[in-house]
N, C-alpha and C positions, 0 to 999 in steps of 0.2 A: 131360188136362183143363185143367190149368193152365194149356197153350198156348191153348187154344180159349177160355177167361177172358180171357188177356191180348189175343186178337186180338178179341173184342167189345169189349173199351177202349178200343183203338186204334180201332178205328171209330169208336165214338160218340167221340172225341176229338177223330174228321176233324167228324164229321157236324157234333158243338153247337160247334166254335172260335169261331164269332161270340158265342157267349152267355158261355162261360167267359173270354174273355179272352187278349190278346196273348199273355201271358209263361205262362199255364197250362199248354199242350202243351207246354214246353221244360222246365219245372221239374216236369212228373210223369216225365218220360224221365229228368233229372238224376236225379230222387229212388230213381229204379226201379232205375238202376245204384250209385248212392250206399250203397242199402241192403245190398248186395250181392247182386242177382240177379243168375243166368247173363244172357248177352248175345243179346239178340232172335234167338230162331230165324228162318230166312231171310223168312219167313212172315211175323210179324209184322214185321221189318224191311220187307218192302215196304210193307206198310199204315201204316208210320210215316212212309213217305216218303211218303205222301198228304198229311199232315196241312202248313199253313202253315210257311214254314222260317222263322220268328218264331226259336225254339232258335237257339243256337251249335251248327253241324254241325263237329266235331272231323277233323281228316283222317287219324286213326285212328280206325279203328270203334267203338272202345269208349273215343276219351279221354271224359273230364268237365270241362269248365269248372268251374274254384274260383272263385269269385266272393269268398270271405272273404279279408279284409284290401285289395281294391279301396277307392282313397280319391280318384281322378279318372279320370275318362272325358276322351281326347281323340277328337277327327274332325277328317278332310278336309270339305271340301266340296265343291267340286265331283265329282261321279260317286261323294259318300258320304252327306255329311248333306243335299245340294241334289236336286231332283227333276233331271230330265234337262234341264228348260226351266229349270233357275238358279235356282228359285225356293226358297224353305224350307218345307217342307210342315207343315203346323199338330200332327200326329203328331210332329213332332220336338221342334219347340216348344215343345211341353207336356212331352214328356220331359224335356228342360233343365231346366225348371222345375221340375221334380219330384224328378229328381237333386239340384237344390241344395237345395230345400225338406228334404231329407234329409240335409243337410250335405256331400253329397261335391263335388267339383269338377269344371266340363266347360271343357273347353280347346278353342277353334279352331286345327288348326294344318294353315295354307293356304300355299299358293304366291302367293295373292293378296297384296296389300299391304293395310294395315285398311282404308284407305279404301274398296278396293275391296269386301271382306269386309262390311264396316257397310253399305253400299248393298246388298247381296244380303239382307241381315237387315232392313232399312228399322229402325222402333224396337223390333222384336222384344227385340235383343239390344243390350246399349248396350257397344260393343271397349273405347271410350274408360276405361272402369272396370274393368278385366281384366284377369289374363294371356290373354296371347296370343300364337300361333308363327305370324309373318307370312312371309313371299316363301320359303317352304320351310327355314323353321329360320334364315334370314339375318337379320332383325331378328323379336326376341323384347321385348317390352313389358310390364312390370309392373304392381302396382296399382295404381302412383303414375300412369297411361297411359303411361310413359318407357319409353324405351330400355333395358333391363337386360344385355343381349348381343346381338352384332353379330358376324358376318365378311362379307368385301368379296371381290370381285376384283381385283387387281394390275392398273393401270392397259397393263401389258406385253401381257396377256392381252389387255385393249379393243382396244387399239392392231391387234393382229394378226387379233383377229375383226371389226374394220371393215376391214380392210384385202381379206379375203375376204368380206367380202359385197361391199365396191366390187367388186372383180374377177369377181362372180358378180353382177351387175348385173340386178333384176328377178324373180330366183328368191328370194333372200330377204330378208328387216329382220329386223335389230338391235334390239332393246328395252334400254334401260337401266335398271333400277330402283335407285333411292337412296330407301329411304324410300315416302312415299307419292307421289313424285316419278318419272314415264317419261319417256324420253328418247328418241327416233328420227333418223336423221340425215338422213330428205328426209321429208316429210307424205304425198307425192305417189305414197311406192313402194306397190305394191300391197296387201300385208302391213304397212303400219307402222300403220293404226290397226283391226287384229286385234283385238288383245284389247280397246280400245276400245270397239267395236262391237259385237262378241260374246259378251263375257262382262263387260261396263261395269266395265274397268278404267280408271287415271284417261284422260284423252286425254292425249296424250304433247306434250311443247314439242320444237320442230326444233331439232338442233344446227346447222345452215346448211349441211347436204352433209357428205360423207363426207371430203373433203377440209380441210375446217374441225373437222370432229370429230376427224380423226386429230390434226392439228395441234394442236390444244386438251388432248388427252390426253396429247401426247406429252412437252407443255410447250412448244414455238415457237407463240410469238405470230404471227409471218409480218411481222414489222415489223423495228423495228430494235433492240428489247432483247433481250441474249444468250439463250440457248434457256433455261438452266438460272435464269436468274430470272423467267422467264415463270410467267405461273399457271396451275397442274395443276388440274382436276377433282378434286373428290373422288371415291375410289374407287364404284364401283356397290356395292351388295349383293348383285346378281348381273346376268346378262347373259339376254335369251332371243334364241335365232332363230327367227324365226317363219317359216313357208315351207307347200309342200302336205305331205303325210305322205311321197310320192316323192321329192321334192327332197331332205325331211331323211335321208330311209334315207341313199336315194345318197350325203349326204355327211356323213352322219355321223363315219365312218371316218376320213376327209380329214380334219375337224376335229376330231377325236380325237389325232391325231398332230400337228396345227398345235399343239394345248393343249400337249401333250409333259410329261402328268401335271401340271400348273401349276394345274386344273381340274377339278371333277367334272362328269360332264353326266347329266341326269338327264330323261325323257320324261314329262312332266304330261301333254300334251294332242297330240290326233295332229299339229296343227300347229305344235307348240310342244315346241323341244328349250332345257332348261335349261342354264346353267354356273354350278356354285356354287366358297366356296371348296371346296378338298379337303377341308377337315374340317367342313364345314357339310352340316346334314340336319334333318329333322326331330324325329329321335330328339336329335339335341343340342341345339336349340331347346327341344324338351319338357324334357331334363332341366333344365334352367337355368329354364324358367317354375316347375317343381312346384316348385322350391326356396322360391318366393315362400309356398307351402303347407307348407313341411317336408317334404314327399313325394318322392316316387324313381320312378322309372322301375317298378321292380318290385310297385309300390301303383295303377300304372293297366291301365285295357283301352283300347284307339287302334283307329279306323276308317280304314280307307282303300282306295284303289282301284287307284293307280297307281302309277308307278316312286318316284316321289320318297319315298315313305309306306311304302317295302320296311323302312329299316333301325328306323323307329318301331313297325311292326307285330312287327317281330322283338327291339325293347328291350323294349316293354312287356310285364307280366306275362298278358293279353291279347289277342293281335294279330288283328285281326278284318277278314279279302277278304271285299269286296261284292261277292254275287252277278255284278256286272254289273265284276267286277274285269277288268284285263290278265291274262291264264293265268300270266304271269311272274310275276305277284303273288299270284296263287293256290296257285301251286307253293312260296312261301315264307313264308306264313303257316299256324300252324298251327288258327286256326278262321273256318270264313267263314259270311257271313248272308245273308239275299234283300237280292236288289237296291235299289238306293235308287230305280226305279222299282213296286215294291212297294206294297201297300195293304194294311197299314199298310207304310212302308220301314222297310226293314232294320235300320237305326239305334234306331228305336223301337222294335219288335221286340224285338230284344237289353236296349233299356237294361227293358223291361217285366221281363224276368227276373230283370234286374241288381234292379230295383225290388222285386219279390216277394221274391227272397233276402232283401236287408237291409228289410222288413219284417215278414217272416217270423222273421226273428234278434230283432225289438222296440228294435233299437239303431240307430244311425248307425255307418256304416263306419271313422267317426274313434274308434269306440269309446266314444262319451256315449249315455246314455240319452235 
């Protein structure tokens, strides 16, 4: 009897989701195992997978997302909080708003640089007044909008990945990022205004040929002042190659062994292979922005999609694959959402739950009334 009660629920729970709302279907299945009921016979478990994946799906059948003591929400964006076309969908939006309106904290932490980030938000979101975790945890920015923590690449490193892309002539660009600053070493190659174009990052300034750039990094002027008081570049905050998704497989490996550990590389986008430093991530960007909050790693949930977004989904006390995640980031998180091509997306979805919880508790997650 009981079973045949709970599978008429679960129907009408597919049937009315429009009228009950985002986060209801998530938080009556929370609540159902919370309570301590046995665990959906097979029967109802299928009928539950009918219902919107709005819920945290656990990748054990029976965990429960704890939502108490959450005090910030971070995301990726691209392939998390962004639709597919870059854009920020109004569903997200209002979640933000609604998160802080409730005192907790939402965090950007992108691969983008702010500038880039703030153009994809237009005046939705204003970075300039925020923390935030820009170019994958390498430049992290306070409330003050400053600099609060950085790591760079070793100019050794530049030196020897321009030196293979020269040698590999046409297959790929070099991207520099210092800041909200790109840097490419010909305008002309076919990949140097990528991200430019496609995801309106900033347009990148020419370092004058790959030959002028090695020698600019390396410290020889090419004149007649000794090499060692020549002027250095300031370090990148990281390096990308940009190339087709075949080029990068293929030479991944190769450049793998040129880095000779000096390097992490990390895969954002199919055309775009990262190099951070070794101890730069997103998970360590985060930690260092909650600080700005008194918060910790163990007090958020983090959205993401991709490689970069592995070791922050696995810091956070919620680690939440989008739907439309890499499998490799699927396999190492342990709760995932619908996709952020979703209606409503996935990110909304989730924070609906998040939102119901802590108003259903009648407090703010900081613990005031």
């Amino acid at each position: 009897l009981s079973q045949h009660i709970g599978e008429l629920i679960l129907r009408g729970l597919a049937q009315l989701h429009g009228r009950l709302g985002m986060g209801f279907n998530g938080m009556f299945l929370q609540h159902w195992r919370l309570a301590g009921c046995p665990p959906l016979p097979h029967s109802l478990a299928m009928h539950s997978a009918e219902l919107p994946s709005g819920a945290l799906c656990g990748r054990e059948p029976d965990a429960v997302a704890d939502f108490a003591g959450i005090r910030a929400v971070a995301s990726d964006m691209d392939g998390t909080f962004l639709r597919p076309d870059h854009e920020a969908p109004a569903a997200n939006l209002e979640a933000v708003r609604q998160v802080e309106e409730l005192g907790l904290h939402f965090l950007f932490c992108t691969g983008r640089n702010r500038a880039s980030a703030q153009a994809r938000l237009r005046d939705a979101v204003n970075l300039s007044t925020r923390p935030g975790v820009f170019l994958n945890g390498a430049a992290v920015y306070g409330k003050s909008g400053s600099i609060i923590h950085e790591r760079t690449v070793s100019v050794d490193v530049v030196v020897d990945m321009l030196g293979y892309a020269k040698a590999h002539s046409g297959k790929f660009s070099v991207v520099l990022c210092h800041g909200d600053a790109h840097f490419v070493s010909d305008l002309e190659e076919r990949w140097a205004l990528h991200l430019h174009k496609d995801y309106d990052d900033p347009e990148p300034s020419s370092l004058g040929g790959y030959a002028a750039a090695i020698s600019t990094f390396r410290g020889a002027s090419g004149g007649t002042e000794p090499p060692q008081k020549a002027p250095r570049r300031r370090e990148p905050h990281l390096l990308h190659f940009i190339g087709s998704r075949e080029d990068l497989d293929a030479g991944r490996e190769r450049l793998e062994a040129l880095a000779g550990g000096r390097v992490k590389f990390v895969r954002a986008l199919p055309t775009c292979l990262t190099l951070l430093h070794p101890l730069c991530s997103k998970a360590d960007g985060l930690e260092a922005a909650l600080k700005e909050f008194g918060s910790t790693l163990s007090e958020a949930i983090a959205f993401g999609d991709a490689e970069n977004d592995v070791e922050m989904l696995q810091g956070v006390k919620i680690g939440v694959a989008m739907g439309n995640a890499m499998p490799t980031v699927k396999e190492c998180a342990r709760w995932h959402c619908a996709a952020n091509s979703a209606e409503p997306p996935g990110v909304a979805q989730v924070l609906a739950d998040l939102l119901s919880f802590v108003n259903a508790r009648g407090e703010t997650q900081g613990g005031q009334s």
